[in-house]
Structures are given as C-alpha cells and as structure tokens.
Backbone as ProteinMPNN parsed JSONL, in Angstrom:
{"seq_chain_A": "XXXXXXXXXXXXXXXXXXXXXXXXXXXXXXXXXXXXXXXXXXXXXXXXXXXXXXXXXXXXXXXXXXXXXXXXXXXXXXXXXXXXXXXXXXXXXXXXXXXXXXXXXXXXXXXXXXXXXXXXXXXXXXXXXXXXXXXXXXXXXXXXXXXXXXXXXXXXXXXXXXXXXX", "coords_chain_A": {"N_chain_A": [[158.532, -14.725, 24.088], [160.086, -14.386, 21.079], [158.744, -14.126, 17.91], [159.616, -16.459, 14.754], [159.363, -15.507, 12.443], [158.313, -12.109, 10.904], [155.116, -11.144, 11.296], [151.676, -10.858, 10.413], [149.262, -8.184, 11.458], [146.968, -9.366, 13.538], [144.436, -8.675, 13.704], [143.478, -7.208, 11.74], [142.888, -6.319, 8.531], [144.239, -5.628, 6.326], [142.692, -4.278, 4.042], [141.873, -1.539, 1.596], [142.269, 1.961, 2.016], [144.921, 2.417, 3.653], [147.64, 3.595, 4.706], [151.496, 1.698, 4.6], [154.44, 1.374, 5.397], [156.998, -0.523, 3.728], [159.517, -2.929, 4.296], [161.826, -4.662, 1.863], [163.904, -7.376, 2.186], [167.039, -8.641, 0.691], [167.694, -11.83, -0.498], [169.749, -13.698, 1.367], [170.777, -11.051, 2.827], [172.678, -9.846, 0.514], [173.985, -7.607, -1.561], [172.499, -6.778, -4.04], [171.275, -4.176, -5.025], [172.715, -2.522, -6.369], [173.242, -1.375, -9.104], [171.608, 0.419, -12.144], [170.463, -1.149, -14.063], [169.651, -3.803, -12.353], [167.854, -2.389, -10.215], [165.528, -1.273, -11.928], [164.667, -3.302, -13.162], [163.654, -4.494, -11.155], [161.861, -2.207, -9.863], [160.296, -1.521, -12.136], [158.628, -3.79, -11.329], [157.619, -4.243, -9.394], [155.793, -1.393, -9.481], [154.626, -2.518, -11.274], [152.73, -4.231, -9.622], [151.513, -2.615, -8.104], [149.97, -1.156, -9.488], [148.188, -3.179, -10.21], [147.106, -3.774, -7.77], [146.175, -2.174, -6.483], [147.448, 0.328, -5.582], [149.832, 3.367, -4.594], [152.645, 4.083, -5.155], [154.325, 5.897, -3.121], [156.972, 6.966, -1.702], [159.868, 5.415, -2.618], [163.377, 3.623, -1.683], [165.891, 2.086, -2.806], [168.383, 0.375, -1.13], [171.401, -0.779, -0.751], [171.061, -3.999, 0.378], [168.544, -3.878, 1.148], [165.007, -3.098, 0.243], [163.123, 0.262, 0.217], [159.801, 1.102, 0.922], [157.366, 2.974, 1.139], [153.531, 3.064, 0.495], [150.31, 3.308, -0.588], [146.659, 2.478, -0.356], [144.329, 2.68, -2.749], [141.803, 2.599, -3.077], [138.788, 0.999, -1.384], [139.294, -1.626, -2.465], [142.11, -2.219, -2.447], [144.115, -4.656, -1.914], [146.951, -5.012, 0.712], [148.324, -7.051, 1.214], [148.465, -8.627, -0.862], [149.527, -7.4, -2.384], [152.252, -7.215, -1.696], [153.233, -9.782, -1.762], [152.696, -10.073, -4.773], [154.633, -8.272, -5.904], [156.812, -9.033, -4.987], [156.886, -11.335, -5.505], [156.18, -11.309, -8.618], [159.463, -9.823, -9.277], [161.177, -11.021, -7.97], [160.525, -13.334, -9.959], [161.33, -12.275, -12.816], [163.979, -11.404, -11.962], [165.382, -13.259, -11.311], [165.185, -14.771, -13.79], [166.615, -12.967, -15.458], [169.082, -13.008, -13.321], [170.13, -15.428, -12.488], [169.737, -16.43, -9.962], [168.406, -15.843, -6.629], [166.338, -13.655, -5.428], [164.728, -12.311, -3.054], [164.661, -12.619, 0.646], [162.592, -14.824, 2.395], [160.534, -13.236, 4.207], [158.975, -10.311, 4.449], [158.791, -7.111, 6.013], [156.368, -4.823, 7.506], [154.755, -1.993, 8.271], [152.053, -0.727, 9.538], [150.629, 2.486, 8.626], [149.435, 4.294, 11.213], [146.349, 6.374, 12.351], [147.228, 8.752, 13.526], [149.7, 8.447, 12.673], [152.274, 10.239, 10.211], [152.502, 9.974, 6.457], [154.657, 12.439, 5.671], [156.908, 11.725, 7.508], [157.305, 8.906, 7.454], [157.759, 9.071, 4.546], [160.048, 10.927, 4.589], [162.477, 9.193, 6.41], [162.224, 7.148, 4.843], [163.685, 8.362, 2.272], [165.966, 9.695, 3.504], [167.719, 7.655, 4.324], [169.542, 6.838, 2.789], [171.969, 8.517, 3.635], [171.878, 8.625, 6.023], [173.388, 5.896, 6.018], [175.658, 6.58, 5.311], [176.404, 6.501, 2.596], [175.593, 8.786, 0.904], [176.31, 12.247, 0.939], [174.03, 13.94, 0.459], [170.377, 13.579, -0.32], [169.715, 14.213, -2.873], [171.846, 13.487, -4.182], [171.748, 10.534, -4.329], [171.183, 8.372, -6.256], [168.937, 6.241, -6.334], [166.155, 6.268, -5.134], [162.584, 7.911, -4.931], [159.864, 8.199, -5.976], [156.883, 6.958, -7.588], [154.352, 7.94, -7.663], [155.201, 11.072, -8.146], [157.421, 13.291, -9.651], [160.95, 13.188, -8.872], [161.735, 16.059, -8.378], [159.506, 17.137, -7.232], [158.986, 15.371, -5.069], [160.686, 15.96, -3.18], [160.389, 18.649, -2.923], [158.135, 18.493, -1.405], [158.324, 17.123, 1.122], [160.825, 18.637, 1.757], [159.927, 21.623, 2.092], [160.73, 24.726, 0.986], [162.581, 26.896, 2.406], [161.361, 30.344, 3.388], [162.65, 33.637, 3.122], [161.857, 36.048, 4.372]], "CA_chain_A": [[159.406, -15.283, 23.085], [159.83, -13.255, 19.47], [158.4, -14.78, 16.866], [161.011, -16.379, 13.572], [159.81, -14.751, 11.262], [157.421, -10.784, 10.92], [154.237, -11.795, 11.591], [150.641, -9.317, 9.941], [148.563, -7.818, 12.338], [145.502, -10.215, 13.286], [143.035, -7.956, 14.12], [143.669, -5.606, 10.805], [142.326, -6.983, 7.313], [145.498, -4.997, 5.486], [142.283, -3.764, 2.929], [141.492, -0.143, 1.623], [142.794, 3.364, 1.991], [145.369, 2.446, 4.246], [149.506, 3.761, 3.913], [152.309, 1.196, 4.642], [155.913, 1.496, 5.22], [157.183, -1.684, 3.866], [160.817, -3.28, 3.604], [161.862, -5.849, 1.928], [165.528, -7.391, 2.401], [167.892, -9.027, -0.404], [168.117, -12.433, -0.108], [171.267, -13.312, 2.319], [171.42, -9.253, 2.394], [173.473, -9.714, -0.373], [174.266, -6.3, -2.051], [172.358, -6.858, -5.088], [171.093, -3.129, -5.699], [173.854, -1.306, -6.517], [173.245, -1.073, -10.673], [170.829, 1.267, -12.96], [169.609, -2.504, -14.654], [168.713, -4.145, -11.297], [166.553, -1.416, -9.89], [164.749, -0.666, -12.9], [163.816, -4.356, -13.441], [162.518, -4.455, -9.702], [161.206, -1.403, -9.888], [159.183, -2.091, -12.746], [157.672, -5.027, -11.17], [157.177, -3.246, -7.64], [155.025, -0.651, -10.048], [153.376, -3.565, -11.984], [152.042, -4.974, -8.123], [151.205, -1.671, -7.636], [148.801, -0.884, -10.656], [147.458, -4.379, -10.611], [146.613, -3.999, -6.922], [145.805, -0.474, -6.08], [148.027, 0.807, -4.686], [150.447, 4.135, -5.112], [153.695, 4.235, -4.558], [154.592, 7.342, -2.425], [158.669, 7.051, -1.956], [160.802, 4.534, -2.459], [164.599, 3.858, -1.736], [166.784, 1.02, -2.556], [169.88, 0.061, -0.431], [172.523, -1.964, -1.081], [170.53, -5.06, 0.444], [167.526, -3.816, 0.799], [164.275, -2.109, -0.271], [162.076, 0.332, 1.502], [158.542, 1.781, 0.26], [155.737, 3.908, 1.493], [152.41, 3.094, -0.593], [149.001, 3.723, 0.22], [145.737, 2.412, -1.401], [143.796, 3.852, -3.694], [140.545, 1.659, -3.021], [138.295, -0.121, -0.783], [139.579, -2.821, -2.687], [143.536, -1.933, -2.447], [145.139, -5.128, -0.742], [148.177, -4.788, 0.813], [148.98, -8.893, 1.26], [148.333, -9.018, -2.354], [150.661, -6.323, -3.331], [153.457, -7.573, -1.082], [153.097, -11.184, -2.598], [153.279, -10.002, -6.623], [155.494, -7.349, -5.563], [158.258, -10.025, -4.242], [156.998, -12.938, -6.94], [157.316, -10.759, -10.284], [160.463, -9.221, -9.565], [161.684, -11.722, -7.974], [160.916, -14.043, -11.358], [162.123, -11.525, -13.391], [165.612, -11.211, -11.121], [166.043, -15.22, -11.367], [165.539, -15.229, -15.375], [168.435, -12.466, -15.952], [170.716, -13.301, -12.898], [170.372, -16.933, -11.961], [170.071, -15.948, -8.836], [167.351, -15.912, -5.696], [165.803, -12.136, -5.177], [164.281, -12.012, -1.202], [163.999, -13.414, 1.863], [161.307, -15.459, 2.044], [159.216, -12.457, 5.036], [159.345, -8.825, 4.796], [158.645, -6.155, 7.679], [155.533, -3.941, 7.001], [154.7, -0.873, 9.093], [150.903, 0.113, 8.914], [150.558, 3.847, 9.465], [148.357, 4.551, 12.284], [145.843, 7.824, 11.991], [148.329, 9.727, 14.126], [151.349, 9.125, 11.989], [152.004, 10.839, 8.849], [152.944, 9.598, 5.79], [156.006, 12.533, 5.34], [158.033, 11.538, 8.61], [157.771, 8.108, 6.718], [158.949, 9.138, 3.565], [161.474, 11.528, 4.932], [163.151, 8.183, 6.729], [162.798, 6.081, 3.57], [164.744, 9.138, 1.507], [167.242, 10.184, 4.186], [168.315, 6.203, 4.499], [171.189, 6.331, 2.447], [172.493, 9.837, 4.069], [172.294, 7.895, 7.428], [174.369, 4.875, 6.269], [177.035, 6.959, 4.969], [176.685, 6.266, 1.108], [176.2, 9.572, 0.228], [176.443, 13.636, 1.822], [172.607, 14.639, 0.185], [169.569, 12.882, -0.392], [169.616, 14.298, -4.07], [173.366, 12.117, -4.714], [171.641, 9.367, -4.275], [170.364, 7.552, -7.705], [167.761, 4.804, -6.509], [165.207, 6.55, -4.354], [162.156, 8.414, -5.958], [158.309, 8.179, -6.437], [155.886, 6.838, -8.59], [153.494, 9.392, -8.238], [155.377, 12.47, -8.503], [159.027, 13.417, -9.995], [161.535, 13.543, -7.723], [161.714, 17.166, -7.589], [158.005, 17.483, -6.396], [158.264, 14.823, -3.481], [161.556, 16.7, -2.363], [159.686, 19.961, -2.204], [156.914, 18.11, -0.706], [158.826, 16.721, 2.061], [161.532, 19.524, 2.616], [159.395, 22.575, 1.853], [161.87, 25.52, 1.008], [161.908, 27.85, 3.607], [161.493, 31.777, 2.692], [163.603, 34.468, 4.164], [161.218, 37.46, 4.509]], "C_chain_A": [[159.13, -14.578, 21.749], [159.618, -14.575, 18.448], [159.916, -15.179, 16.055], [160.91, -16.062, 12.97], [158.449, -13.442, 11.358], [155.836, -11.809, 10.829], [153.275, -10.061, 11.844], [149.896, -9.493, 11.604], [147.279, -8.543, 12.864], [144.757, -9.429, 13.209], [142.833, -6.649, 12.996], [143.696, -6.715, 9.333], [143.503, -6.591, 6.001], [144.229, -4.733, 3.907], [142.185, -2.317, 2.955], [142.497, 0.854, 1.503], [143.635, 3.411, 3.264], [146.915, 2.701, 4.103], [150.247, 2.733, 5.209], [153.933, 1.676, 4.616], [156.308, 0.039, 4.925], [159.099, -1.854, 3.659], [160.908, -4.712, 3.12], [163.381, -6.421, 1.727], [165.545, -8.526, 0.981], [168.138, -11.091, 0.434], [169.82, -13.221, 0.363], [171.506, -12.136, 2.539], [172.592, -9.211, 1.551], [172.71, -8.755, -1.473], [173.248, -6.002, -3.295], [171.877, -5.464, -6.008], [171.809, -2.056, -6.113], [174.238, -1.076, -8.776], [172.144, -0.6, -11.1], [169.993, 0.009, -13.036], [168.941, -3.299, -13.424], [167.689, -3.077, -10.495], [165.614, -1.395, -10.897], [164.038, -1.985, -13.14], [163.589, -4.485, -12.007], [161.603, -3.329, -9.19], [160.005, -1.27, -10.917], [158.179, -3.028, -12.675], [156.795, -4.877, -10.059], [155.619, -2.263, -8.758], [153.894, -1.256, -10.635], [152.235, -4.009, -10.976], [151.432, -4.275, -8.019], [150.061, -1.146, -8.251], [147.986, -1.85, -10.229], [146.29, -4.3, -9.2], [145.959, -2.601, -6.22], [146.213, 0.246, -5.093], [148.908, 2.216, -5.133], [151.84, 4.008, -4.387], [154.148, 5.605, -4.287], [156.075, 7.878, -2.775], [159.169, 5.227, -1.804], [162.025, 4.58, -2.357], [165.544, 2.297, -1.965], [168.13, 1.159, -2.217], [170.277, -1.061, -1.218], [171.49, -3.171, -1.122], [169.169, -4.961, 0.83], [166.338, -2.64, 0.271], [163.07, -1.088, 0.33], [160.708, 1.229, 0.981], [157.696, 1.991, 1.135], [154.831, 3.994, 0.415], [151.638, 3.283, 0.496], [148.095, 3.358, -0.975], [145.088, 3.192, -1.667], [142.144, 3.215, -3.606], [140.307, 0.749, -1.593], [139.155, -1.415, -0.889], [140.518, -3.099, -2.437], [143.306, -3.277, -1.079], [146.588, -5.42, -0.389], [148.986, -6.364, 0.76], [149.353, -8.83, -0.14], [149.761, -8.357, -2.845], [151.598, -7.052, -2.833], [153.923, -9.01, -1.828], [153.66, -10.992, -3.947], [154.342, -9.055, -6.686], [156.804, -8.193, -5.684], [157.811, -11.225, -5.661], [157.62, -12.183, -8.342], [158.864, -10.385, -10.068], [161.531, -10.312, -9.066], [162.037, -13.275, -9.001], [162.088, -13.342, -12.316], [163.873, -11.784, -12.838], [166.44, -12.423, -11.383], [166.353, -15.235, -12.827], [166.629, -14.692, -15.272], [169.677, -12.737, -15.362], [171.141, -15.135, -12.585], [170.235, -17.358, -10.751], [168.427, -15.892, -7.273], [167.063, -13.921, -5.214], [165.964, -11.802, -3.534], [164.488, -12.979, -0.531], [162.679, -13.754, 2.011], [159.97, -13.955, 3.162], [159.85, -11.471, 4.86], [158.32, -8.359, 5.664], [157.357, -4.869, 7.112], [154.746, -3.203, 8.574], [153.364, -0.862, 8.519], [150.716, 1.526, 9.758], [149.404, 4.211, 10.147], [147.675, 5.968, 12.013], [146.554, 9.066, 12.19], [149.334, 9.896, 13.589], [151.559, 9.776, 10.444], [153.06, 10.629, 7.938], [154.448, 10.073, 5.159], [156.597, 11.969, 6.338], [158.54, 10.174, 8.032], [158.479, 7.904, 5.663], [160.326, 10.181, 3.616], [162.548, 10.5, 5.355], [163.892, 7.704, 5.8], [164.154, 7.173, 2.643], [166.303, 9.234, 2.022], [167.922, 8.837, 4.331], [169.729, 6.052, 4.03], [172.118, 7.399, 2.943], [172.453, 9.251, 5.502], [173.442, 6.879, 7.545], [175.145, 5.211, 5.654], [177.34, 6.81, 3.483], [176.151, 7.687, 0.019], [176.113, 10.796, 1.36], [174.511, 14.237, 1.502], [171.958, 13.965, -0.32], [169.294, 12.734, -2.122], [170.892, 13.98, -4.57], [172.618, 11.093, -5.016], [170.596, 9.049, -5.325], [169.335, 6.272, -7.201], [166.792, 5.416, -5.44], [164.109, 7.959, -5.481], [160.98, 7.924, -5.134], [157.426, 7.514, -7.588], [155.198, 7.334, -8.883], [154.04, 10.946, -8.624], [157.167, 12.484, -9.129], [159.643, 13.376, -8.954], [161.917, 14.997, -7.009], [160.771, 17.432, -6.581], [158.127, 16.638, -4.794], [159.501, 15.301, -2.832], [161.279, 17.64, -1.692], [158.544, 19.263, -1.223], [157.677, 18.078, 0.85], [160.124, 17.58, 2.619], [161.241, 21.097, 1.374], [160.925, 23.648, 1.66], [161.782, 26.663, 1.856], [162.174, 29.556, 2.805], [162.571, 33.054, 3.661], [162.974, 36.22, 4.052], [160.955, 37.409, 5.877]], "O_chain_A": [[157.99, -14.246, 21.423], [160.22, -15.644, 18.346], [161.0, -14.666, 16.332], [161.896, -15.895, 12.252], [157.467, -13.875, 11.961], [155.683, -12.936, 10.358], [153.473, -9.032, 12.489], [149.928, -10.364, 12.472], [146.308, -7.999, 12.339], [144.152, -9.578, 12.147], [142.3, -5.556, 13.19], [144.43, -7.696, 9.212], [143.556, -7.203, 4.934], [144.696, -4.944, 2.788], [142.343, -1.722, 4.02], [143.545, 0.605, 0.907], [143.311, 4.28, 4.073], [147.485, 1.946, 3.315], [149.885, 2.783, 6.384], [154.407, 2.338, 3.693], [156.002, -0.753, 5.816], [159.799, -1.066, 3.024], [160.363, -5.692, 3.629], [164.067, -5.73, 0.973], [164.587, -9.054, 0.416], [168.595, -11.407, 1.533], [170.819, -13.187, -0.356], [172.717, -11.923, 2.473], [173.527, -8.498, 1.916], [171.613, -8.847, -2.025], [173.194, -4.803, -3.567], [171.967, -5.422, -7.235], [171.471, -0.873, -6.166], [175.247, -0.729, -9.39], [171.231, -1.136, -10.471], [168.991, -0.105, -12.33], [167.72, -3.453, -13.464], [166.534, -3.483, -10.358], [164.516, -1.587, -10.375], [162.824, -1.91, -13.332], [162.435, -4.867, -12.198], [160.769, -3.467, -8.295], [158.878, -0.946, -10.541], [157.225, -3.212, -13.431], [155.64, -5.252, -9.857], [154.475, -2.685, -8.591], [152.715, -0.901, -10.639], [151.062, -4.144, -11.324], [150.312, -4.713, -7.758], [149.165, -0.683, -7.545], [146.908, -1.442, -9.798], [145.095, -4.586, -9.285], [145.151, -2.578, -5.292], [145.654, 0.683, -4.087], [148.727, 2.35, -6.343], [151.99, 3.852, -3.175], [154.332, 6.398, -5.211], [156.422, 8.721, -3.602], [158.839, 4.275, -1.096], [162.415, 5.617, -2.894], [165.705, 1.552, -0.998], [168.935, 1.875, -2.813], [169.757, -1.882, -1.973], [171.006, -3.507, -2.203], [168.547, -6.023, 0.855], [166.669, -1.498, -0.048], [162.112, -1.619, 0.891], [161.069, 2.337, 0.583], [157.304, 1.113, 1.904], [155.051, 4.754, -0.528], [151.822, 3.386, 1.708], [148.338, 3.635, -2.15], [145.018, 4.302, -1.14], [141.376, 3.73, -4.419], [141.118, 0.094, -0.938], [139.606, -2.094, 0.033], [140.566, -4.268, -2.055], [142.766, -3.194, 0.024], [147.326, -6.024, -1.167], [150.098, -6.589, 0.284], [150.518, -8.982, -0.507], [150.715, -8.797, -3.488], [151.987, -7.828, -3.706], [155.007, -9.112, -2.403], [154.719, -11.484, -4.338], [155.013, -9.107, -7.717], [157.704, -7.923, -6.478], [158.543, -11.708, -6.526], [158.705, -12.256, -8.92], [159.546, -10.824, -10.994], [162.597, -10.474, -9.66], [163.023, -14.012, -8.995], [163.256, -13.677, -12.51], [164.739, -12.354, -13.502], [167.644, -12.58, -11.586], [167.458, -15.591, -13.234], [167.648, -15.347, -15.054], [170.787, -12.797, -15.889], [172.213, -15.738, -12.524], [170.541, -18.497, -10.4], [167.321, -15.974, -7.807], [167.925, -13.241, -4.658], [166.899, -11.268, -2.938], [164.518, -14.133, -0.959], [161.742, -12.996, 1.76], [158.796, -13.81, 2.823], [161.072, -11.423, 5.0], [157.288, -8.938, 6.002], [157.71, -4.066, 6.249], [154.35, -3.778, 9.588], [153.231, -0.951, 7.298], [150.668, 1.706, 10.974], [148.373, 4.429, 9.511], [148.397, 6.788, 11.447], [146.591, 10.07, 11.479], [150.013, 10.921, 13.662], [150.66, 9.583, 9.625], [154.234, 10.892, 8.199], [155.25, 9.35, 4.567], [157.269, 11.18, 5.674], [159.752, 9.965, 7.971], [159.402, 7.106, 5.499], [161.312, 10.176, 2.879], [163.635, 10.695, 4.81], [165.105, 7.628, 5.601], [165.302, 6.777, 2.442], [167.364, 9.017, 1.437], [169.115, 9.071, 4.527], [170.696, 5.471, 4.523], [173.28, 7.155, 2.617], [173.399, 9.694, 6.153], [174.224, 6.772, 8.489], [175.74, 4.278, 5.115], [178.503, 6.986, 3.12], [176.247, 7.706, -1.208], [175.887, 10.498, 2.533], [173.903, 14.873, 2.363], [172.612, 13.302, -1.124], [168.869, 11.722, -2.679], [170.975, 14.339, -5.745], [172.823, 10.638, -6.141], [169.413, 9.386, -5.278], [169.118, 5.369, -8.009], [166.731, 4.547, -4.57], [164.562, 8.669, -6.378], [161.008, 7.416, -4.013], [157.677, 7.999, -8.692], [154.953, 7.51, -10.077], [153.4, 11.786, -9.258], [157.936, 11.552, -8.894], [158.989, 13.52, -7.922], [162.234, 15.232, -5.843], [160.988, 17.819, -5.433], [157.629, 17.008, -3.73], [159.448, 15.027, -1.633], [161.531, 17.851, -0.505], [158.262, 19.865, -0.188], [157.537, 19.024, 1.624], [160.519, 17.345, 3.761], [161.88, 21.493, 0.399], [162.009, 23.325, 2.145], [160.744, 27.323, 1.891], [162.974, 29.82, 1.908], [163.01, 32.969, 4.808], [163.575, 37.246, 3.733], [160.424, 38.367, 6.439]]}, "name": "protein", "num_of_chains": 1, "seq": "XXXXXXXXXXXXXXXXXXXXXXXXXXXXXXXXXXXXXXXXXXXXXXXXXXXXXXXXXXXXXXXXXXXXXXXXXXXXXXXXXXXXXXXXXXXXXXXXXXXXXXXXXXXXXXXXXXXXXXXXXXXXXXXXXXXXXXXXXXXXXXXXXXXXXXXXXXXXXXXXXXXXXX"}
C-alpha cells in the first residue's frame, strides 16, 4: 500500500555533506510562479534557509506550480529537515503577508543523491524542466532557474561544457 503523503528515509539522519534534489509543489498546484516579484520573494527566503542552515544552493528552477532545487551541505552540521522546514515556513510567511494567500502543500518530495549519482545529471533535469514542458525552446529563455553559488553563465558552462572543434 503507498503511503499519503512522501515519507524521509528512516535509516538516513538527512545530516552533513550530503546533495538533495528537492521539490516542492504550490499549494493546490496553483500557478503561482509565473512573476519576477513572486520568485524573488521565495527565492530570497529559500537562500535565507539556506545560509541559516548550511546549505548551498546548486540549481534551482521554478515552474508554474512548482519548485525544484539541488543543494548540498556545507557541514557536518548542514541539516536537510531543517532547511526544508524554514525553507517552506519563511517564504511561505512572507507569500501569505503580500498575497493573502497559502504558499505549499503541506509534504514535499526529496531525492537524496546516492555516491553513484552525480549532482550534474540532477541539475541538468532541474534546468532542462521547463524545455520539457513546452514553456520555452532553450534553457537560457527561461527567466526563473539559476544558482546561488555561481551566475548563470558559469553553471551553464558547468553543466553543458562547450564542445571544441579541433
């Protein structure tokens, strides 16, 4: 029988130097990311979780209804519960003061990356996301996906190296 709602790993403490794919959906998947002003105030709060808790944000991408991030800690101490928690509470305060409105679904879906998998195939996914669901033709159209650690040129080259022709 499937669980009702995502359910963490028992046997895995979610502390340390560990990378995450996380999503987190819109409550009702209603559309809500489709403006400059809503990203930027959830993105600022996503970043705030992120400092506070030690974590880096790798790539991120927001969809329409939802949001999808690759972090990784930066510490022993880095916990991922934690982050996910102030992550979804600030922004989701924030979101309520300006719109009136309810942010998330109460559970989001978190991927922990195993030794074997590697963190680009993850953030190649998260980038290419909106070039899968048809909202734009190139990964560099699309205005709400990015990095915290690096510009967006750098984690482009990172993740689609330029090939040479010698």
């Amino acid at each position: 029988m499937r669980p009702r709602r995502p359910e963490h790993l028992r046997k895995f403490d979610y502390l340390g130097f560990h990378a995450y794919f996380l999503t987190f959906c819109t409550y009702e998947r209603a559309r809500l990311f489709a403006s400059d002003a809503v990203v930027d105030l959830v993105l600022l709060q996503i970043s705030r979780a992120a400092d506070e808790c030690g974590f880096a944000v790798l790539a991120y991408c927001f969809m329409p209804d939802h949001v999808h991030l690759l972090v990784e800690g930066m510490s022993d101490a880095s916990d991922c519960k934690a982050f996910i928690s102030r992550a979804k509470q600030y922004s989701g305060f924030y979101y309520a003061n300006a719109h009136r409105a309810r942010l998330w679904q109460r559970y989001s879906f978190e991927h922990v990356l195993r030794d074997n998998e590697k963190s680009e195939t993850a953030a190649r996914y998260i980038l290419e996301n909106p070039v899968t669901a048809g909202l734009v033709e190139r990964i560099e159209d699309y205005p709400y996906l990015g990095s915290l650690e690096w510009p967006r040129s750098a984690l482009l080259e990172w993740l689609y190296p330029p090939t040479s022709n010698t």
